[in-house]
TORBAMI-573384 format. One record per residue (C-alpha): x, y, z; chain. Coordinates in Angstrom, 1 decimal. Layout:
<rs>
R       c1       c2       c3   c
R        X        Y        Z   A
...
</rs>
This chain:
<rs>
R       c1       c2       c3   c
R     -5.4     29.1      6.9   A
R     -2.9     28.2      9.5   A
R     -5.4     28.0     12.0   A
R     -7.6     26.6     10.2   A
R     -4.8     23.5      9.7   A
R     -4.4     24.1     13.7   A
R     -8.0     23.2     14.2   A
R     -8.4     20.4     12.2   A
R     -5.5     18.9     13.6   A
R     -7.1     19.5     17.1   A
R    -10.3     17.8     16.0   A
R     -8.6     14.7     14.6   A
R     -7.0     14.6     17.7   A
R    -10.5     14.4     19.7   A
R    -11.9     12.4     17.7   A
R     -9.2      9.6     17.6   A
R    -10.1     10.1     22.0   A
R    -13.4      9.7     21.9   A
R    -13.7      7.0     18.9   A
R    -11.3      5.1     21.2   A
R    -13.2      4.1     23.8   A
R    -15.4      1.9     21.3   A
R    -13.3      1.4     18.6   A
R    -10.1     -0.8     18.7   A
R     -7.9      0.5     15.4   A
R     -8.2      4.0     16.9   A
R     -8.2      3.0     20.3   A
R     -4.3      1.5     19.2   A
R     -3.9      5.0     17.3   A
R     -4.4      6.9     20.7   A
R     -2.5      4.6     23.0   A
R      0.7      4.2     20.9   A
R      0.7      8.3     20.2   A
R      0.4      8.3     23.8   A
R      3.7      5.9     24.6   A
R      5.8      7.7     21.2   A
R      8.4      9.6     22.9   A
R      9.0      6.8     25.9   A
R      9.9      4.7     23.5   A
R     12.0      7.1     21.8   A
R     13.8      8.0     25.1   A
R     14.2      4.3     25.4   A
R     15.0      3.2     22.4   A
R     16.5      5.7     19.9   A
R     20.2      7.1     20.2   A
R     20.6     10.5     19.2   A
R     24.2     10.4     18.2   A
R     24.1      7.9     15.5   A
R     22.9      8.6     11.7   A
R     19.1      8.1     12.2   A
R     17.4      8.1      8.5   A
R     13.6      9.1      9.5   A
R     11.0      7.6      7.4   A
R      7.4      8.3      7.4   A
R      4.4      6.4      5.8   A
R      1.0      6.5      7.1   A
R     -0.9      2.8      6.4   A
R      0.1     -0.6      4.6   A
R      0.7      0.9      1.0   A
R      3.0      3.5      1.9   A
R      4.9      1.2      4.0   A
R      5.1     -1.6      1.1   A
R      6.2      1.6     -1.4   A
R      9.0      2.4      1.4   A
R     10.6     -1.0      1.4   A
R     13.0     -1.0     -1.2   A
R     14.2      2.2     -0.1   A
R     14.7      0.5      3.7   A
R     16.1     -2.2      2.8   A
R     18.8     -0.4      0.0   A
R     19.4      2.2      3.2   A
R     20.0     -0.9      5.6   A
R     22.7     -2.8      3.3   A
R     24.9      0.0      3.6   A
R     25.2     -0.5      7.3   A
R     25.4      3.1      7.9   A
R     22.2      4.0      9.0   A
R     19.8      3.6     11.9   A
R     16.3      3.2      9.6   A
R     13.7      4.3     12.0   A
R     10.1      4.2     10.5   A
R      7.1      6.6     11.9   A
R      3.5      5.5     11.2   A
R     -0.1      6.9     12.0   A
R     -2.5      3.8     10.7   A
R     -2.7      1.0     13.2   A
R     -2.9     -1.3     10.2   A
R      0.7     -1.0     10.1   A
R      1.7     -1.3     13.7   A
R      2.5     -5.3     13.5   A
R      4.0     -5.5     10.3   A
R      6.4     -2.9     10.9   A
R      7.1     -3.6     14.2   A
R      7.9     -7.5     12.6   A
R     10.4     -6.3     10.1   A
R     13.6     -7.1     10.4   A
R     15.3     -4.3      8.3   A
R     13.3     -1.7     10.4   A
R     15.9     -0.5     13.4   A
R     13.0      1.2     15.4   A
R      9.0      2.0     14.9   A
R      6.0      4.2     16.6   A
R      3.1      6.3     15.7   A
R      3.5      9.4     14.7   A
R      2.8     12.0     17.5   A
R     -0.6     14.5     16.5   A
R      1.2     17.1     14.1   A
R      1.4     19.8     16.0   A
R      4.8     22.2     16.7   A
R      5.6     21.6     20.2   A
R      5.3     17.9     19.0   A
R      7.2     18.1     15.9   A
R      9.7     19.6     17.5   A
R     10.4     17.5     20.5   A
R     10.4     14.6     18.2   A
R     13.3     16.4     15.9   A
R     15.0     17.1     18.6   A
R     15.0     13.5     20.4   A
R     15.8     11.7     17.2   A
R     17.8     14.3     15.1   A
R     17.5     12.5     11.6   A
R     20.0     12.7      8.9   A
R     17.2     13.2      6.6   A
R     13.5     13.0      6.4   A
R     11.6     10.9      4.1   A
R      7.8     11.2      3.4   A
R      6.5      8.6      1.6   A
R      4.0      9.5     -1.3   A
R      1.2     11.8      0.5   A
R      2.5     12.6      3.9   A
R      2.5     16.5      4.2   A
R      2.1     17.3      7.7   A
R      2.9     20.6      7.9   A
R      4.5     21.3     11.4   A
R      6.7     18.1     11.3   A
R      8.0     20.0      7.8   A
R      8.3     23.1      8.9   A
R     10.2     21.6     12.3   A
R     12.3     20.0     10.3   A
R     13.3     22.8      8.0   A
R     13.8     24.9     10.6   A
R     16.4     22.4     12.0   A
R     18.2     22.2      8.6   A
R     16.6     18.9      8.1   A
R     17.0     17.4      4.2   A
R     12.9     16.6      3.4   A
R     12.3     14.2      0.7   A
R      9.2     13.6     -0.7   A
R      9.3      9.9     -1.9   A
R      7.3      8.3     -5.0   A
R      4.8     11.4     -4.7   A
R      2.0     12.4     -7.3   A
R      0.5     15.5     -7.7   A
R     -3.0     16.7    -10.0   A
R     -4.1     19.3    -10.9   A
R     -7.0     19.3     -8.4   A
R     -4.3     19.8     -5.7   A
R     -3.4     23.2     -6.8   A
R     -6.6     25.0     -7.8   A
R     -8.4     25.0     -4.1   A
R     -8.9     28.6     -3.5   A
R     -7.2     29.1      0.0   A
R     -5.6     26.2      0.7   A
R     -4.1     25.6     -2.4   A
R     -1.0     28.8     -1.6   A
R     -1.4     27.3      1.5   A
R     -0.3     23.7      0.6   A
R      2.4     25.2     -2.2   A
R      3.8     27.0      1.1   A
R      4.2     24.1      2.8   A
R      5.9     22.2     -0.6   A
R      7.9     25.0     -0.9   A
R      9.9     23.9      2.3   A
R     10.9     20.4      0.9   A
R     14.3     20.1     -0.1   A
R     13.8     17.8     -3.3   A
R     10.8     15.7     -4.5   A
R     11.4     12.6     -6.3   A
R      8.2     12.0     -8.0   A
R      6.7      9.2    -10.0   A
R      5.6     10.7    -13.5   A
R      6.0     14.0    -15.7   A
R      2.5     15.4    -15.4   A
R      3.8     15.8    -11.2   A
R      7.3     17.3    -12.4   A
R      5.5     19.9    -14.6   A
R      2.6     20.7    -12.6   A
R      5.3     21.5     -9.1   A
R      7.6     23.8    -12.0   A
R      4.5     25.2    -13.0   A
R      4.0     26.4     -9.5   A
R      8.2     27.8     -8.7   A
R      8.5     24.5     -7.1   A
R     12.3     23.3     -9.3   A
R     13.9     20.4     -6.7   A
R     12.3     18.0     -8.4   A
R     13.3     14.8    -10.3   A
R     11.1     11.9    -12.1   A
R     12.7      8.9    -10.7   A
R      9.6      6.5    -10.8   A
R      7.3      3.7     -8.5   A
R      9.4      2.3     -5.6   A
R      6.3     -0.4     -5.7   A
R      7.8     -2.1     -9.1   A
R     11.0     -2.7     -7.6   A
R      9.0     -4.1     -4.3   A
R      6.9     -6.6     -6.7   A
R      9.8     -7.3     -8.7   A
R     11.7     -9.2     -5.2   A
R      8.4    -10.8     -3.9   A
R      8.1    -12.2     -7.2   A
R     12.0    -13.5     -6.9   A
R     11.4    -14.2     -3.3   A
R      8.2    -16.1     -4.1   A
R      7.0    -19.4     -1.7   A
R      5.6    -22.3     -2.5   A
R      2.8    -23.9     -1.0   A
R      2.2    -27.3     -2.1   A
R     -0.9    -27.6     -0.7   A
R     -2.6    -24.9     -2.3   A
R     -1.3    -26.6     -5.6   A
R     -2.6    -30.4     -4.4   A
R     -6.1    -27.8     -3.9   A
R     -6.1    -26.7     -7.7   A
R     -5.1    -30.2     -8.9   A
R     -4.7    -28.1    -13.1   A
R     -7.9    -27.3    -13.3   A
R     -8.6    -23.4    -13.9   A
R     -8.3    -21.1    -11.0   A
R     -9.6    -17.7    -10.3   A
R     -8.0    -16.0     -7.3   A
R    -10.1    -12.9     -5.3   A
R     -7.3    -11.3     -3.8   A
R     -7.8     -9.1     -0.8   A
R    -11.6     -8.8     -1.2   A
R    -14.1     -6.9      0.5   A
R    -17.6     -8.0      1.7   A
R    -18.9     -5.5     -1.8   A
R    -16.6     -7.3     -3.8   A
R    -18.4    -11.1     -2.4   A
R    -21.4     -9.5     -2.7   A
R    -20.8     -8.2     -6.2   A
R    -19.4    -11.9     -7.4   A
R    -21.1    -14.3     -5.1   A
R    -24.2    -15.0     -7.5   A
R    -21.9    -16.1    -10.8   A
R    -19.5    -18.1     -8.9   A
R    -22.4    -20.3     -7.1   A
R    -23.8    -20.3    -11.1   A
R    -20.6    -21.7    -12.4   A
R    -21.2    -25.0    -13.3   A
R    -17.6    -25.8    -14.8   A
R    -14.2    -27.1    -12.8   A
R    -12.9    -23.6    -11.9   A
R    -11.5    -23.9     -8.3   A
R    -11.4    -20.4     -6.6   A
R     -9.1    -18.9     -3.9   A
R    -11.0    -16.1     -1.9   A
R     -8.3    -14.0      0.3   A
R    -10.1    -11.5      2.6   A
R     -8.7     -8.1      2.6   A
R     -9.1     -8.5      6.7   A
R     -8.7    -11.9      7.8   A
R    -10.6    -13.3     10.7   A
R    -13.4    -14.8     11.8   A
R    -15.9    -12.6     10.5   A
R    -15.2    -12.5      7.4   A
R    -14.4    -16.0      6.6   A
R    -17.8    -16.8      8.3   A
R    -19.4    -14.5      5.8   A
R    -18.1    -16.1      2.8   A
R    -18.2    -19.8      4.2   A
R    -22.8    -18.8      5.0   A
R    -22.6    -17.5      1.1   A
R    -20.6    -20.6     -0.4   A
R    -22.3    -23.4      2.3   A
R    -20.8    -26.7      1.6   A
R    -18.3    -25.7     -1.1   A
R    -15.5    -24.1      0.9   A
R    -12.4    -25.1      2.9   A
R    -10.1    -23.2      4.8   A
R     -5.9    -23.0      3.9   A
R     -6.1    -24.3      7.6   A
R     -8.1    -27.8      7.2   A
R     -5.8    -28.4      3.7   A
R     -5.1    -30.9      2.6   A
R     -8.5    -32.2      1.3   A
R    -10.3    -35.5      2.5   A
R    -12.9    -37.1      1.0   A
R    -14.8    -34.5      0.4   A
R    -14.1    -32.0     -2.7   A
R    -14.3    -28.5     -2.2   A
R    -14.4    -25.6     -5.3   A
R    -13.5    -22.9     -2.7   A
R    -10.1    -22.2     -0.6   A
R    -10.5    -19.8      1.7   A
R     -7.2    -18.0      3.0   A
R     -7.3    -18.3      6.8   A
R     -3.5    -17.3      7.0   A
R     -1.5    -14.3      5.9   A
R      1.0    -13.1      4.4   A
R      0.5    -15.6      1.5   A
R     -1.5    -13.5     -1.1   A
R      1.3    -12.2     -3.4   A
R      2.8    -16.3     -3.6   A
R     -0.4    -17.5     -4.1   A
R     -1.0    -15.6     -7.8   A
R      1.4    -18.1     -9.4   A
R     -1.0    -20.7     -9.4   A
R     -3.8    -19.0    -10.6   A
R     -4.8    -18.6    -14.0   A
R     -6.8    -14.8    -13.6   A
R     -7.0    -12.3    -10.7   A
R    -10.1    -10.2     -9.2   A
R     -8.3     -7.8     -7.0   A
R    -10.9     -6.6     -4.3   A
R    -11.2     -3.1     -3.0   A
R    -12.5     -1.2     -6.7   A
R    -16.0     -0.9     -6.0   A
R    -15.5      1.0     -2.8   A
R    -12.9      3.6     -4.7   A
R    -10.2      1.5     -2.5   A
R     -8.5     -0.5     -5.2   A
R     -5.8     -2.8     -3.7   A
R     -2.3     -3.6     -5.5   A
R     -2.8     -5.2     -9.2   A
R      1.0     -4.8     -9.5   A
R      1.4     -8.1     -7.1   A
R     -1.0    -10.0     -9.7   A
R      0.4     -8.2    -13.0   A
R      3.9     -9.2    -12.1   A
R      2.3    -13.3    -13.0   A
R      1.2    -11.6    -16.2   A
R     -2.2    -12.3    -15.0   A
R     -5.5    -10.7    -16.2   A
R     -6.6     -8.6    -13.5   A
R     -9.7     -7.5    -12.5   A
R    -11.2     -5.4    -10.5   A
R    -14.5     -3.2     -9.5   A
R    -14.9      0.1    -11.5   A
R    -14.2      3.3     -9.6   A
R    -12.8      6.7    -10.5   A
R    -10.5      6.5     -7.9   A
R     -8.9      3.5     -9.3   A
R     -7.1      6.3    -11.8   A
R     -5.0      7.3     -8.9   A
R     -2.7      5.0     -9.3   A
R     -0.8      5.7    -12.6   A
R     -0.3      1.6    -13.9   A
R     -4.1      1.3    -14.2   A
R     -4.4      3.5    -17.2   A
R     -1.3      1.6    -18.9   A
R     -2.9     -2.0    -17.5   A
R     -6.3     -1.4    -19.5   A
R     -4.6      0.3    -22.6   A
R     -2.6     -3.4    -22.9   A
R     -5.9     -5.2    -22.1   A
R     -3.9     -6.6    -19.0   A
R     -6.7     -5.5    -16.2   A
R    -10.4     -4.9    -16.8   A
R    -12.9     -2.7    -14.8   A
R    -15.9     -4.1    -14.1   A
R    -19.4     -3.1    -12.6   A
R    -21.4     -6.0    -12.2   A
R    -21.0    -10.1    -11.9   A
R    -22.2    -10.4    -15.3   A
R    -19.1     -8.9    -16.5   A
R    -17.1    -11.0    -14.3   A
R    -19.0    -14.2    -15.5   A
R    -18.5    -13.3    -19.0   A
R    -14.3    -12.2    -18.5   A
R    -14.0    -15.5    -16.9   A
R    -15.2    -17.7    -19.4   A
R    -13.2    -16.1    -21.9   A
R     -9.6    -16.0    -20.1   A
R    -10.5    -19.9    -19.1   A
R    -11.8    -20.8    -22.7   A
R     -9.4    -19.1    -24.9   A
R     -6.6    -17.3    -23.1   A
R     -6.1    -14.6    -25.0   A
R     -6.0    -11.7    -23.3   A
R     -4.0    -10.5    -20.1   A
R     -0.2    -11.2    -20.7   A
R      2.2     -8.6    -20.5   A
R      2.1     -7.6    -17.3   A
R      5.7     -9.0    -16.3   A
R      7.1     -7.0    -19.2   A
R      5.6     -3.5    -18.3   A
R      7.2     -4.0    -14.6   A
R     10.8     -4.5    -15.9   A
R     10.5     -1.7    -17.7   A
R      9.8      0.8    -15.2   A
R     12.0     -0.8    -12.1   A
R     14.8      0.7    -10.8   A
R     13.2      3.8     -8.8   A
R     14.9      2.8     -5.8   A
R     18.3      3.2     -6.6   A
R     17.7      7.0     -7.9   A
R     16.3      7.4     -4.8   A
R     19.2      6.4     -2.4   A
R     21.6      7.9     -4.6   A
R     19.7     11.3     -4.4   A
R     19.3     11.2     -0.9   A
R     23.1     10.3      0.0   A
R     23.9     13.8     -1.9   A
R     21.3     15.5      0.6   A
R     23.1     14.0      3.4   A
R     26.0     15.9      5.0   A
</rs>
């Protein structure tokens, strides 16, 4: 099985060469592995008391930043964060509390170790599913606390003949997992797996400060001028396509405020041909003459403000088994929808959202239509949302406090 890990990790590694020359995310992927350990020779000083964080995309790095920024008010620590998505690369690279960034070299031992050895961490932090197994085994062999941060594990995980005493091998060398619910505690006992603690989401305590820290944009409020307003937060041309026909049937006063999950020209061209005549960018606000039903978000980083002005969220992403963070909506003790999809039961608030009739799986714009005119009509259904992320904050202080004992 260990060549077989060797291989894949050989073939990832061609294909992220070849798919380079004609695509531009990997193309960033393969020229930032390629500058990693300049920078590091550059940039990082081996003698002061480097915390090593890895996430691989967007989510991870959102889960990680309570964590960072607990780490960085103690003025202790250099916080140096590793990637491998180049969806991250700007918005880490633009954070202040982040000492130093790069991709993630391909995981292979002569890799892993020259990266240990240039950086020499007090401790490694993976966020949530980040197992590569020779940056693990590098930094166990270097005496190297490992964390594994806000991680969940199923039963599917374990029960792969071959890999599966392969992947518990790997877990084994982990000095303490700090997991998110019981079912992951038992199921890592279950297999001799005992350094581990239930501590919780690090993404509450994340929506609980953008929700404190939350801007105002009056001209998104002149836009909705009271009337009812649906907000389709981080959507995806399925989730348009799903929608588009009830929204150009809805004959009532509803404004809505579409926020593409990617945001340029493409997409805001795609809705603005579906919508023709009825839209208007954040960027031509505020309003003329003419009235517009639809805002388009041409800007970003406004999406998790922008909920407080909204009466009910679609959160895109669901239909394609990609479902994007309800907790950002939720915290507004919106109702939330969002595209039906198995994979949606990943992420453990969904289950508790639907018990509490606070978000609502859909598979078609009928459904939409018809959740719509009942939240706009009679408001009875969504609240609660604020309440359930109270109550399970506070993950990130276990967290630090757990890792400070693992740090010599």
């Amino acid at each position: 099985m260990k060549l077989m890990y060797e291989l894949v990790i050989k073939l990832i590694d061609i294909y992220i060469l070849i798919s380079s020359l004609f695509k531009k995310k990997l193309k960033r992927i393969y020229e930032g592995r390629k500058d990693t350990f300049k920078y590091i020779d550059k940039n990082i000083d081996i003698q002061k008391k480097n915390i090593l964080i890895h996430v691989s995309s967007v989510g991870e790095f959102e889960q990680s930043k309570p964590i960072i920024d607990g780490f960085r008010s103690l003025n202790k620590f250099e916080i140096i964060v590793s990637f491998f998505s180049s969806s991250i690369e700007n918005k880490v690279k633009e954070d202040k509390s982040v000492h130093h960034s790069f991709y993630l070299p391909s995981d292979s031992k002569k890799n892993m170790e020259l990266l240990l050895e240039k950086i020499n961490p007090v401790t490694l932090l993976l966020i949530k599913y980040e197992y590569w197994r020779n940056l693990i085994l590098s930094a166990n062999k270097k005496s190297i606390p490992i964390i594994s941060v806000s991680s969940i594990f199923r039963k599917s995980q374990f029960y792969v003949p071959l890999y599966s005493s392969f992947f518990i091998n790997t877990l084994k060398k982990f000095n303490l997992f700090l997991v998110q619910n019981n079912d992951s505690v038992n199921l890592l006992k279950k297999n001799n797996i005992t350094s581990v603690k239930k501590v919780g989401d690090t993404r509450f305590d994340r929506v609980l400060k953008i929700y404190n820290d939350s801007k105002k944009y009056p001209l998104v409020e002149q836009f909705k001028k009271n009337k009812k307003t649906v907000i389709i937060g981080s959507s995806w041309k399925s989730d348009i396509d799903k929608l588009k026909n009830e929204i150009l049937r809805d004959l009532t006063d509803t404004k809505y405020i579409i926020v593409p999950h990617e945001i340029n020209d493409y997409n805001i061209k795609y809705i603005e041909n579906i919508f023709i005549n009825d839209t208007i960018k954040y960027s031509e606000l505020p309003q003329k003459i003419i009235k517009k039903r639809i805002l388009i978000i041409d800007k970003f980083g406004l999406l998790s403000s922008l909920y407080k002005y909204c009466d009910v969220a679609f959160i895109g992403g669901g239909f394609r088994g990609a479902l994007h963070n309800t907790l950002e909506a939720a915290v507004w003790d919106l109702p939330i929808i969002y595209g039906k999809n198995n994979n949606n039961k990943k992420f453990n608030e969904i289950s508790h959202l639907e018990n509490q009739r606070i978000g609502f799986p859909i598979t078609s714009g009928n459904e939409f239509k018809l959740l719509i005119n009942r939240i706009v009509k009679y408001g009875d259904i969504g609240s609660g949302g604020n309440k359930f992320i109270l109550e399970n904050s506070g993950a990130t202080n276990k967290i630090i406090r757990e890792t400070m004992n693992l740090i010599k």
